[in-house]
SEDREN-359833 format. One record per residue (C-alpha): x, y, z. Coordinates in Angstrom, 3 decimals, m for minus. Example, Ala and Ser with C-alpha at 12.3 -4.5 7.8 and 13.67 -1.06 7.14 Angstrom:
BEGIN
PT        xx        yy        zz
PT    12.300    m4.500     7.800
PT    13.670    m1.060     7.140
***
This chain:
BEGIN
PT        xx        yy        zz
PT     0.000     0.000     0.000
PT     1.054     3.489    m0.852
PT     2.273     5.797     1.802
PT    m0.770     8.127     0.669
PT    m3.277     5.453     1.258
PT    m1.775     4.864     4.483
PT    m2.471     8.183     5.542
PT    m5.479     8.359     4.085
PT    m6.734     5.078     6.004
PT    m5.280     6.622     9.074
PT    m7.164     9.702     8.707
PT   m10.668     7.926     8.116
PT   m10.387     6.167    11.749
PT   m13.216     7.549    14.334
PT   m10.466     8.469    17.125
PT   m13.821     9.477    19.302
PT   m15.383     6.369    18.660
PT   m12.382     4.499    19.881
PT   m11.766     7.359    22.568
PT   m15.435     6.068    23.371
PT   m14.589     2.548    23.784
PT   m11.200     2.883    25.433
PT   m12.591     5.509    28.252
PT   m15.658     2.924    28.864
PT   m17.961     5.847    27.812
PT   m20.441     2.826    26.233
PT   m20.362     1.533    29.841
PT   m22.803     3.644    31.559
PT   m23.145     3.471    35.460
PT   m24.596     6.008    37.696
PT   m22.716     5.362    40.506
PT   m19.824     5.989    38.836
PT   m18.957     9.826    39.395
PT   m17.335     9.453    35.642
PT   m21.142     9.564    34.647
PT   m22.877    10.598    37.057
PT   m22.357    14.601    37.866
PT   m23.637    14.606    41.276
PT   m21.223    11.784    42.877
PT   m18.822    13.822    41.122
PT   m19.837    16.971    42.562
PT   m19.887    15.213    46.004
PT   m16.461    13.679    45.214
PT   m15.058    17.202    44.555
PT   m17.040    18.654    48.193
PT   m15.782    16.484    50.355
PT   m11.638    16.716    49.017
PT   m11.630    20.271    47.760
PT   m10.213    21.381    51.372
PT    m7.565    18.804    50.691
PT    m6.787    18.840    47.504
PT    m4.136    20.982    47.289
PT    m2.034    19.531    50.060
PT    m2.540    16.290    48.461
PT    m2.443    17.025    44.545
PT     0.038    20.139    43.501
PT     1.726    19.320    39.732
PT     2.628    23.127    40.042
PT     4.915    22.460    43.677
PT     5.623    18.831    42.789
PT     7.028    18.627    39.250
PT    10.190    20.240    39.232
PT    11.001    22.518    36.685
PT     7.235    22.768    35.439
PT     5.882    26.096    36.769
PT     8.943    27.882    35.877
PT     8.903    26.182    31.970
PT     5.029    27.342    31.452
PT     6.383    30.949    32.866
PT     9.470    31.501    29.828
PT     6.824    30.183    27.632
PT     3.698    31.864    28.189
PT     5.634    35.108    28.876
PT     3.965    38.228    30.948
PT     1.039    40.028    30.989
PT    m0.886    37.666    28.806
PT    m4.892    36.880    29.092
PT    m5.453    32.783    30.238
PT    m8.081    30.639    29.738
PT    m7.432    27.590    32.178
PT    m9.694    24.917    31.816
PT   m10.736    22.908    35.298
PT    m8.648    25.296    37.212
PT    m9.488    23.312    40.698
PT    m8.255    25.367    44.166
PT    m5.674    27.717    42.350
PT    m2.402    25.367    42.275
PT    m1.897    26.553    39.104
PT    m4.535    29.578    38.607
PT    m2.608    31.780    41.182
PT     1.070    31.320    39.900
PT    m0.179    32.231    36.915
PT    m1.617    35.475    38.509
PT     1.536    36.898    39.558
PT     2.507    37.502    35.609
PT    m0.444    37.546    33.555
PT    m2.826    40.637    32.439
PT    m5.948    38.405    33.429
PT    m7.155    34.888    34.169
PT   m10.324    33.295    33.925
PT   m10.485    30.566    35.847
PT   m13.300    27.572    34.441
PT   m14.569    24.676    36.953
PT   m17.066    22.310    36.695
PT   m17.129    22.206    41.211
PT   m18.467    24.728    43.688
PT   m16.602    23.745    46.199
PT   m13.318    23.849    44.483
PT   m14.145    27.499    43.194
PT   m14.864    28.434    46.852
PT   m11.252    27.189    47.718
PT   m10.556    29.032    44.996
PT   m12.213    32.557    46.133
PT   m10.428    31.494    49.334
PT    m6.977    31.910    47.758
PT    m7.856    34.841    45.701
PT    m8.961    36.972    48.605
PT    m5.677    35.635    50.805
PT    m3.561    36.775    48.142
PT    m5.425    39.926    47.475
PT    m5.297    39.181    43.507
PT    m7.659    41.080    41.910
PT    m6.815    40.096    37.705
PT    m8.725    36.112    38.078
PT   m12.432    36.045    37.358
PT   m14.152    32.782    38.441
PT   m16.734    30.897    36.149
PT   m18.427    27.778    37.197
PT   m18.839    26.170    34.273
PT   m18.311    22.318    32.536
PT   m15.520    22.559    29.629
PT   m18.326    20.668    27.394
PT   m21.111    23.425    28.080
PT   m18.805    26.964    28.111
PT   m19.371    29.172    25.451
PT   m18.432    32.764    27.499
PT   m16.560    34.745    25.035
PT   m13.107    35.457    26.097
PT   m10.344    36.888    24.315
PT    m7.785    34.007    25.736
PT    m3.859    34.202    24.176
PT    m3.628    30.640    26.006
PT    m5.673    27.955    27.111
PT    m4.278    26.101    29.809
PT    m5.616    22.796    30.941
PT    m3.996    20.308    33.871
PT    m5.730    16.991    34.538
PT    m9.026    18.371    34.370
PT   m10.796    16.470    31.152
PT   m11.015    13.001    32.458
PT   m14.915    13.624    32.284
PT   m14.871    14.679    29.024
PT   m16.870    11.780    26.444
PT   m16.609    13.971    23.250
PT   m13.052    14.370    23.350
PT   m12.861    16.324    19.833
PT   m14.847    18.432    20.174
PT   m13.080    19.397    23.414
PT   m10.300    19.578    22.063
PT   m11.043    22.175    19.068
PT   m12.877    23.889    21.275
PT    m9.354    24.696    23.390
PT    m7.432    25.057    20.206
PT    m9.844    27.653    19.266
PT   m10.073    30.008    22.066
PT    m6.124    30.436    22.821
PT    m5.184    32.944    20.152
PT    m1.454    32.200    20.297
PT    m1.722    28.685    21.683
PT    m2.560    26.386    24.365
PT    m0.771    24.077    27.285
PT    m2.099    20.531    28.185
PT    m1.287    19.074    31.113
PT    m2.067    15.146    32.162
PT    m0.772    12.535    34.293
PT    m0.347     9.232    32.132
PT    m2.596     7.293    34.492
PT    m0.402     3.981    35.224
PT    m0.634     1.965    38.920
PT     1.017     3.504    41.445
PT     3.542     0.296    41.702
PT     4.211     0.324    37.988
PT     7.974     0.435    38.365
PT     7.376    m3.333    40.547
PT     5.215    m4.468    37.945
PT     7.417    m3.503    35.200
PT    10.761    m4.899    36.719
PT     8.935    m8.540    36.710
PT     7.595    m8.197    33.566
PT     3.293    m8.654    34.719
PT     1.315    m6.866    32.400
PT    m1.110    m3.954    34.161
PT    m3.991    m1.756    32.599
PT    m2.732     1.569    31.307
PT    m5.468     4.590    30.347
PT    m4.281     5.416    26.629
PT    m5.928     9.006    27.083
PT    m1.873    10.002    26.717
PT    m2.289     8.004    23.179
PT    m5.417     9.361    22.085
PT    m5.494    13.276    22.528
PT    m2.416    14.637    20.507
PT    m3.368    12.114    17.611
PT    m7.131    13.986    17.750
PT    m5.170    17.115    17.780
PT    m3.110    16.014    14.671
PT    m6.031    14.309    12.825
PT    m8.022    17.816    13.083
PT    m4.757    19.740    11.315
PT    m3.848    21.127    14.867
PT     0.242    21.397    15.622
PT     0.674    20.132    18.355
PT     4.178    19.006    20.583
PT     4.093    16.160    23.413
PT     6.795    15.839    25.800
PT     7.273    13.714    29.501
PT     8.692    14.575    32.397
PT     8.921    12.663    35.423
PT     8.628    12.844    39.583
PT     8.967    10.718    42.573
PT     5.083    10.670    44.557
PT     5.460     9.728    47.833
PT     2.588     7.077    48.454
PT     1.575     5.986    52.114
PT    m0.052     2.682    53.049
PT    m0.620     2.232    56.553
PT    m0.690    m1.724    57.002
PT     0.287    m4.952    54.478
PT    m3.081    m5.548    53.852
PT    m3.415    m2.294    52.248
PT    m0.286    m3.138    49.752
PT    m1.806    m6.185    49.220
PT    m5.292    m4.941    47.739
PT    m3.478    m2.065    45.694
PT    m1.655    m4.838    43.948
PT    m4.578    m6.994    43.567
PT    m6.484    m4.314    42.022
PT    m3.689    m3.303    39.896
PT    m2.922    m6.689    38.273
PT    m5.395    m8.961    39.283
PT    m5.882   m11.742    41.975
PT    m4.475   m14.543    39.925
PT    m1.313   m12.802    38.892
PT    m1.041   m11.329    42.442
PT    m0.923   m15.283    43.950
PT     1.535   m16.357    41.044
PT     4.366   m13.362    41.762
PT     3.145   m12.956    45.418
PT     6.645   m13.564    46.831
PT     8.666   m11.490    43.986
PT     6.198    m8.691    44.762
PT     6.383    m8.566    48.136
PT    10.328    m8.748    48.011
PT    10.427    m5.510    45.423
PT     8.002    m3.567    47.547
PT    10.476    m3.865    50.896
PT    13.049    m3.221    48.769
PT    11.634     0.289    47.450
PT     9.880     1.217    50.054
PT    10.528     2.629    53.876
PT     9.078     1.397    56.730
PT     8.147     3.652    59.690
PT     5.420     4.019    62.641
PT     2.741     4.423    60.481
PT     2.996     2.265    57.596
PT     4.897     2.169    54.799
PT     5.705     4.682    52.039
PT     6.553     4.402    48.836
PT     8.116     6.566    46.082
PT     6.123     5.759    43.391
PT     7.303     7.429    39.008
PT     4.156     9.634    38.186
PT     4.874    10.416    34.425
PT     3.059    13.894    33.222
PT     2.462    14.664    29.859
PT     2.652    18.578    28.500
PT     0.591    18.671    24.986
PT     1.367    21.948    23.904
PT     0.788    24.222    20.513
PT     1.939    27.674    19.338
PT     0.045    29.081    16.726
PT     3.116    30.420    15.118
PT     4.535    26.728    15.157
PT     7.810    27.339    17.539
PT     8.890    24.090    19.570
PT    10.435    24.219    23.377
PT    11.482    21.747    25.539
PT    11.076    21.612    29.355
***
């Protein structure tokens, strides 16, 4: 076959259909928050307060805050999509003309508020709003986006619609989803379920015409687990009971290897990998 009928066989593939089978969006369940918008409004009430202290890609990823800074530059208007408690949002404050800030929770835009009034910022306006369902006009020279469109079924169409509101480009931000004891798994060769969003969004964005770069960078999560039992059950939902009883032994031995014991448990550095899909609309190229 032809290179050009390669491409052209490529380009005919429903990527949302498969995005559709891949993210189980065929599997509908209402008690899953994934489908269901009030468990996941409840989900986002009860850890908002939290979240911060226990989820911060700004703080945690070295290198990252200060790479979006050089390239988003100052005094620029933001878009950021699922903007959460601020982690990012009020960073982003400190050097931009304006922000507004877009979130599907109450409760995590009342953090939010929380931090904007502590910091006395007075350039982010809030706007409680699902990604899917926002159509405010804003004059955005970026869209920025971190972790926030897990919930997203039409994937697409999300995914124009950022390209098409940041005027001079746009920043996407995910953690590849793998098990928290990956690096075990890996080292004794036992396969483990991996979400392929990672896959799946920059080959939308190319399909659709859109430039877009995808780089990884890496850091060390510290992970606690307060008795064996609880190491146990992460593994067997990970890989499996049957694969769990087969490598027990080999598993157990890498896990005291990696991990430290102290009076509360046992904690564990475990590889989070993050993904930065990122486009300029004059087509320059950076690397963190």
């Amino acid at each position: 076959m032809r290179r050009v009928d390669k491409l052209r066989k490529l380009r005919n593939i429903n990527l949302n259909e498969l995005w559709e089978k891949e993210q189980e969006w065929l599997d509908y369940n209402l008690l899953d928050r994934k489908y269901n918008d009030c468990v996941e409004l409840k989900f986002w009430k009860d850890l908002a307060p939290r979240y911060s202290e226990k989820f911060n890609l700004y703080r945690d990823v070295p290198g990252l805050g200060e790479w979006l800074h050089q390239k988003i530059g100052n005094n620029k208007r933001l878009l950021e999509v699922g903007c959460g408690v601020g982690n990012f949002t009020i960073p982003f404050s400190k050097y931009s003309k304006e922000i507004l800030a877009v979130d599907f929770s109450p409760a995590m835009l009342n953090e939010l508020l929380k931090n904007i009034e502590y910091e006395n910022i007075e350039n982010i306006r809030m706007h409680h709003s699902k990604w899917e369902e926002f159509e405010e006009p804003y004059d955005a020279d970026f869209v920025v986006s971190v972790n926030s469109l897990y919930r997203v079924r039409y994937m697409e169409t999300a995914l124009k619609k950022i390209s098409e509101y940041g005027k001079q480009g746009f920043f996407i931000i995910r953690t590849v989803y793998k098990p928290y004891l990956h690096e075990i798994f890996d080292e004794l060769r036992i396969e483990y379920k991996i979400n392929s969003d990672y896959m799946f969004m920059p080959m939308m964005l190319w399909n659709m015409g859109i430039s877009a770069n995808v780089q990884y960078t890496r850091y060390g999560r510290p992970i606690s687990f307060q008795a064996w039992n609880d190491i146990e059950g992460q593994m067997i939902d990970d890989i499996g009971e049957d694969k769990y009883l087969q490598y027990k032994d080999e598993l157990s031995d890498r896990f005291l290897q990696k991990a430290v014991k102290g009076e509360n448990g046992f904690t564990y550095i475990s590889e989070q990998i993050i993904e930065i899909i990122y486009s300029f609309k004059d087509g320059s190229h950076f690397s963190l």
